[in-house]
N, C-alpha and C positions, 0 to 999 in steps of 0.2 A: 689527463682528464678524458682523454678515448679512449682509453681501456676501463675507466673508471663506468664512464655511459654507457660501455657497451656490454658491462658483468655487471651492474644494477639489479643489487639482490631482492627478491620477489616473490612472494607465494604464489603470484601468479604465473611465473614463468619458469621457477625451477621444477622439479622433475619431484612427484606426486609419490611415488615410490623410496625416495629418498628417507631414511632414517632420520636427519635431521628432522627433516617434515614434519613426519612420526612426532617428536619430540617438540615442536614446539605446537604443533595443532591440540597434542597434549595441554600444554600450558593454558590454552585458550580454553578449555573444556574446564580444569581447573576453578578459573575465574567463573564461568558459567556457576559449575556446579558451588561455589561456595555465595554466587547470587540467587541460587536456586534455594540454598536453605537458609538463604536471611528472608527471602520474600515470603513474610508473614503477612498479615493482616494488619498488624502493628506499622510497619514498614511502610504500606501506601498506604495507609491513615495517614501518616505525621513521617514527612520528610527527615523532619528533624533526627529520627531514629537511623534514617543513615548519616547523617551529619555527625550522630554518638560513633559507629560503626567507624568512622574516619580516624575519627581522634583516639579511638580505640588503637587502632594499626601506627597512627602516627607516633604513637608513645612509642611501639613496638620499633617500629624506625630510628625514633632517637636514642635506644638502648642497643640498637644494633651497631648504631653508627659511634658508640661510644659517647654521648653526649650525654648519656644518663647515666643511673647507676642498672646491674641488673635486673631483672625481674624474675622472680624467685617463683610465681605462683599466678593465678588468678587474683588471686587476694591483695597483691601487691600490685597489681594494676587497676583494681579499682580503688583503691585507696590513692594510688600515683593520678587517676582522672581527676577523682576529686577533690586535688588541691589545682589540680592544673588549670581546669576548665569552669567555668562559671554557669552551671547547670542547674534550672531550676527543677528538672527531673531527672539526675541523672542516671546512668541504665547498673541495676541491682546486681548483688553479685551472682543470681543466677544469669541474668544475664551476660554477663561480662565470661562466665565458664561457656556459656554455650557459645560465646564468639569462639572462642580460643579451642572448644571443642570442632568446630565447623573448620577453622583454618587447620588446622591440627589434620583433620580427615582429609582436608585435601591439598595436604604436604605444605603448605604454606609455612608452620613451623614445626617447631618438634620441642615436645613436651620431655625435657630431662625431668631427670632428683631434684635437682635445684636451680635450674633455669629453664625460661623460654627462647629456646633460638629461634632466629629466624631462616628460613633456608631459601636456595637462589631464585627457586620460582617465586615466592611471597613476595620476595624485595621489588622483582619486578613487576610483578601484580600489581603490589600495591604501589610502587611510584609512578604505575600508569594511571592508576583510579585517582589516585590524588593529584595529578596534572590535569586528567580528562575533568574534576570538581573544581579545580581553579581556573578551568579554561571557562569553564562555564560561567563561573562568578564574574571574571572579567568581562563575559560577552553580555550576560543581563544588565550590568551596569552603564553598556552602551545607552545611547537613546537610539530609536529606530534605524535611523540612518545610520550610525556608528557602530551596529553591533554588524552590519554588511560589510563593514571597510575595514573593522578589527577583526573580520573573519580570512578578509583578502592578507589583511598583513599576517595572520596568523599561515596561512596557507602559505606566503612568501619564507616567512621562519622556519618552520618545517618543511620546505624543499631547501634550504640552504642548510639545516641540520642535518636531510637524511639523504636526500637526492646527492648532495657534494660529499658526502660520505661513501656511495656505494651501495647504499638502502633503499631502498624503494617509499617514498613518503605519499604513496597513490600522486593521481593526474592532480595535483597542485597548483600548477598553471593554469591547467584549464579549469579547476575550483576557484582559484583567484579571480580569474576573469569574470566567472559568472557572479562572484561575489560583488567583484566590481558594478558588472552589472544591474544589480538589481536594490543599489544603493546609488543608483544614477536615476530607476527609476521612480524608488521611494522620493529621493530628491526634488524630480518634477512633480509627483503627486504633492508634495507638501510647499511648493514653493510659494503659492499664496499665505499659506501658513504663516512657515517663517519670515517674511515679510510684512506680516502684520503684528509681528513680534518685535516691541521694540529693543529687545535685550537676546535678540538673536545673531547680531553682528559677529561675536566671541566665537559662536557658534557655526557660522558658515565660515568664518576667519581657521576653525579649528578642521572642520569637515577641507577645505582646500588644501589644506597644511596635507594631511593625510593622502589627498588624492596626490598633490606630486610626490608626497614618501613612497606611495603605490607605484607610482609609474616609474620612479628609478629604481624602487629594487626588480619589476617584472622586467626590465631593461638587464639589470644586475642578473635574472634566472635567465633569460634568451639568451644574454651571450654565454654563462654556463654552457648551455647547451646545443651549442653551435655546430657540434662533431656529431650530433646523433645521425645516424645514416637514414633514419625516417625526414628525408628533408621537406617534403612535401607536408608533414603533419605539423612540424616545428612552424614551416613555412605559413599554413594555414592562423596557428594560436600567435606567431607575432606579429600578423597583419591584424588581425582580432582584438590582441591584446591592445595592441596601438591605439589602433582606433577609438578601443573603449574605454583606455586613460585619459586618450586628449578628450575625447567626450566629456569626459566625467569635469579635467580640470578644465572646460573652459565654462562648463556649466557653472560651478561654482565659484569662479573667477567672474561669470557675467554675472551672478545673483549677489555680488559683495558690492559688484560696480552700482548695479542698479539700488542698491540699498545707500551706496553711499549718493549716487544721484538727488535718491530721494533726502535724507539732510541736507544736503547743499539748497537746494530749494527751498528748504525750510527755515535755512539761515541767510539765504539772499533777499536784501530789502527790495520792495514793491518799485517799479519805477511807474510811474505818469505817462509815460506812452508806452502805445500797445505800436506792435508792426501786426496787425493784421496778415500778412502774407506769413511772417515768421510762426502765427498761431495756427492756419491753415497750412503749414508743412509739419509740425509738429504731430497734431490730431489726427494728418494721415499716417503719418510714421506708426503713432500709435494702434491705431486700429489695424494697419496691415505694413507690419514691422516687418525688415527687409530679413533674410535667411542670417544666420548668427549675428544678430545685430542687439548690442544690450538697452536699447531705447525700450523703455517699457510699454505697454498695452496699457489699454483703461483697467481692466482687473487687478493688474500687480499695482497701478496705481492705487486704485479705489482699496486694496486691502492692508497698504503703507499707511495710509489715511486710517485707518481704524486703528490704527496703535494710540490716537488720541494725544498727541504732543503738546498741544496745545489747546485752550478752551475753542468749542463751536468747528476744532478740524474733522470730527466723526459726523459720519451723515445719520441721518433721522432713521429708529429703527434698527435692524439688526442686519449688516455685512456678511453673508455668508459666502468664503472665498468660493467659488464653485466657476466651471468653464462650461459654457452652452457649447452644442452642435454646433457645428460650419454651415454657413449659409446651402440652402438646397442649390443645385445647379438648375438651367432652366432646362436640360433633358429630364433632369431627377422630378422636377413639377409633372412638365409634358406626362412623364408615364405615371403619375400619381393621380393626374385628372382623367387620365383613359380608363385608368384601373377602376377610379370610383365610380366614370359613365357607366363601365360594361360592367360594373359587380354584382354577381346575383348571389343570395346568400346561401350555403348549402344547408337544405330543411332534409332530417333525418326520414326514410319512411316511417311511416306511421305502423305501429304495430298493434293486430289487433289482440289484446289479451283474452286467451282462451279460458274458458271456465269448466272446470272439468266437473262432469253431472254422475252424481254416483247410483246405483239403481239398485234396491233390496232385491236379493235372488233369494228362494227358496228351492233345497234339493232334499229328495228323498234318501235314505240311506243306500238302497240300491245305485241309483245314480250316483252317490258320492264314492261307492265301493270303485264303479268303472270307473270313475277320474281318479281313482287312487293306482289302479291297474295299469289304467293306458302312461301314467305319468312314471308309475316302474317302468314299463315296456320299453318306453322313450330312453332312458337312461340305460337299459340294457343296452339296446341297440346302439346307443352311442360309446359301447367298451365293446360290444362284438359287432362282426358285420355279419350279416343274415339274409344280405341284399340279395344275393344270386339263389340263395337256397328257395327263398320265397318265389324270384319270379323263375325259376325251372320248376317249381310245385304248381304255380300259374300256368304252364305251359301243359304239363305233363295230368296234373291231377294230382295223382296217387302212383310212386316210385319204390323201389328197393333202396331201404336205408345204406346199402353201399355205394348203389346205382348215383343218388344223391351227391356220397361223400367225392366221389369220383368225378363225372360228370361235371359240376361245380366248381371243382378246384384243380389236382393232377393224380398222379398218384403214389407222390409221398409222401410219407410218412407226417413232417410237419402239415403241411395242409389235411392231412385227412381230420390233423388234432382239433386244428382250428375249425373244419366244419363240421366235427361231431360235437363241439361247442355250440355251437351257431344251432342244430339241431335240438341239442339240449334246453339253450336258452327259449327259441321257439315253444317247446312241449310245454316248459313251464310257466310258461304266459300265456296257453291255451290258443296259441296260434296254427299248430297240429297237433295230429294224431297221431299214436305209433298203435300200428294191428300185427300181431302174427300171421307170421307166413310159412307154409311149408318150402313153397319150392323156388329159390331163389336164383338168380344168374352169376356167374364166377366172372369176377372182373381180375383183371393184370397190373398185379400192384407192386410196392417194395414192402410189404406190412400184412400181418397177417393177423387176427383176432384170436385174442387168448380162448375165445369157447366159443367155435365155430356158430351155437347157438345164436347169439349175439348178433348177427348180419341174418337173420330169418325172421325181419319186418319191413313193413312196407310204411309211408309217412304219407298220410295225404293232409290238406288243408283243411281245417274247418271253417265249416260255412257260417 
């Protein structure tokens, strides 16, 4: 068994690279993709179509396993449904070709001359699908509480099938427990309930049956696994588990007891004297019932009484099992009367809604031309910048258009581009002027003008 626990085969622990891997993440993609192409529209309409989709593969199963005769065709499997299965719709033979086309595509079987095999991914495909639809049939059939406790015992089966094999049947245990769990607290939430059911005895008699089968097989999987060298995590889920079996069985051991409490009371005849003291130890118990103690409370009483056993034992009106709040503490008061002394209510500011006044403007074409110009300008200047050329034109007046391009930026090549741009863009927003000039200054550059002409102007502003 240590060797066994300690090579616990696993997708999530073997080695990702691994060919096998390859090969069975494969298989898994399979099932996807032949889920992919039943999920029609048809399909989540009307469950029933995969319920057809079942019985379809299942025939395919019992021909594989020899329990049929062959299957020659499409055609011979819809005709083998339709004696088998008692369908008041059952699925046509295009349908029936497109199952067998889909499985077919993704290797599930293989379409011979004269039969349908099946091949090794299908077999297990589909005797997962049809376990994973039986598991499920079983668990709906629970009632609340029981489909929690047949989920624990489920989770117990499946770690003795795959866990004591070598296989990895996921955290089992620790799903058991939580299963455990949370059918301990369905349990409580209904315990008025089934107590005011007079034909629920069978029923908690059958829910405690379960809870000790629970607790000797999770006993049965911890000592399994007594060699895992993770002592501290085993350690952890058998203190856990413990606990939350004896939880479970003593709960439903005290709700059997107190059911049967309540018949005995109802079969015990009246006596003529009362003890007084024996009534005032009683109605305390009740009201503040000692830690596991199965003395009932006025609720569980008052909700046994409405199963109605006999004439005039239901109270007037309607019993609704329900459990108020715990008494306030007198700190819990204290700071609930301080809270209301000092409470001042938070009042939103006040906002005042603005009205927005709209005012007829009239413009003359002229005026609308310059708001049409200055709002080019704007836009220019926000794709070039022009900033420096203007205010050395501010400074200077009137410059040598190389004087400008230099002075402004450096004297290469790239900037000179950029502010004979900048220049440009200026002239044609009428922001300056370019005048000829005969005699200009020679500045020290990296760049020289294709027609020396070209630098024999001056740029001033206009005013």
């Amino acid at each position: 068994m240590e060797h066994v626990d300690q090579n616990v085969i696993s997708i999530f622990k073997s080695d990702s690279n691994k060919p096998q891997m390859t090969r069975a993440m494969r298989d898994i993609i399979s099932l996807a993709g032949v889920m992919k192409d039943l999920s029609t529209e048809a399909v989540f309409d009307s469950p029933l179509e995969m319920l057809r989709f079942l019985r379809i593969i299942e025939l395919i199963h019992e021909e594989a396993y020899g329990l049929s005769e062959p299957i020659d065709n499409p055609e011979t499997l819809y005709y083998r449904y339709q004696s088998r299965f008692r369908d008041g719709e059952p699925p046509s033979k295009a349908r029936v070709e497109q199952i067998i086309s889909i499985l077919s595509k993704n290797n599930w079987i293989s379409k011979q001359t004269h039969q349908i095999k099946m091949m090794s991914v299908g077999k297990r495909m589909m005797d997962a699908l049809t376990r994973l639809a039986n598991d499920s049939l079983a668990y709906y059939l629970e009632d609340e509480i029981g489909r929690s406790l047949f989920q624990a015992r489920r989770d117990a089966e499946i770690s003795e099938a795959y866990d004591d094999k070598g296989i990895s049947g996921g955290n089992r245990i620790a799903s058991m427990i939580r299963n455990v769990q949370e059918a301990i607290e369905k349990l409580r939430e209904r315990e008025l309930e089934l107590l005011a059911d007079r034909h629920a005895l069978p029923q908690l008699e059958l829910i405690h049956t379960l809870m000790e089968d629970l607790e000797q097989k999770l006993q049965e999987r911890l000592d399994q696994f007594k060699t895992i060298e993770d002592s501290l995590v085993l350690s952890n889920l058998m203190q856990k588990g413990t606990g939350v079996l004896a939880e479970g069985t003593n709960l439903s051991l005290g709700m059997i007891n107190k059911y049967l409490q309540f018949m005995n009371v109802q079969q015990t005849p009246l006596k003529t004297t009362i003890s007084p003291e024996k009534v005032r130890t009683f109605i305390a118990k009740m009201f503040n019932p000692p830690p596991e103690s199965e003395i009932p409370n006025a609720h569980q009483l008052f909700s046994f009484m409405d199963q109605g056993q006999y004439e005039g034992e239901e109270l007037d009106g309607i019993w609704i099992p329900v459990k108020y709040a715990a008494p306030l503490s007198y700190t819990g008061i204290e700071k609930g009367i301080e809270f209301l002394e000092n409470y001042e209510p938070s009042v939103a500011e006040i906002e005042e809604e603005v009205i927005t006044e709209f005012h007829e403007e009239n413009l003359d074409v002229q005026s609308l031309g310059e708001l049409v110009d200055e709002a080019s300008w704007l836009l220019t200047k926000a794709s070039i910048d022009t900033e420096k050329i203007e205010q050395y034109l501010e400074q200077k007046k009137e410059a040598d258009i190389e004087e400008v391009i230099i002075e402004t930026s450096s004297s290469s090549w790239s900037d000179a581009i950029r502010q004979l741009l900048g220049i440009a863009a200026l002239e044609a927003n009428k922001k300056v002027e370019l005048q000829p000039k005969e005699q200009v200054k020679d500045y020290e550059k990296e760049w020289e003008w294709i027609q020396d002409d070209d630098r024999k102007s001056s740029i001033r502003r206009k005013k």
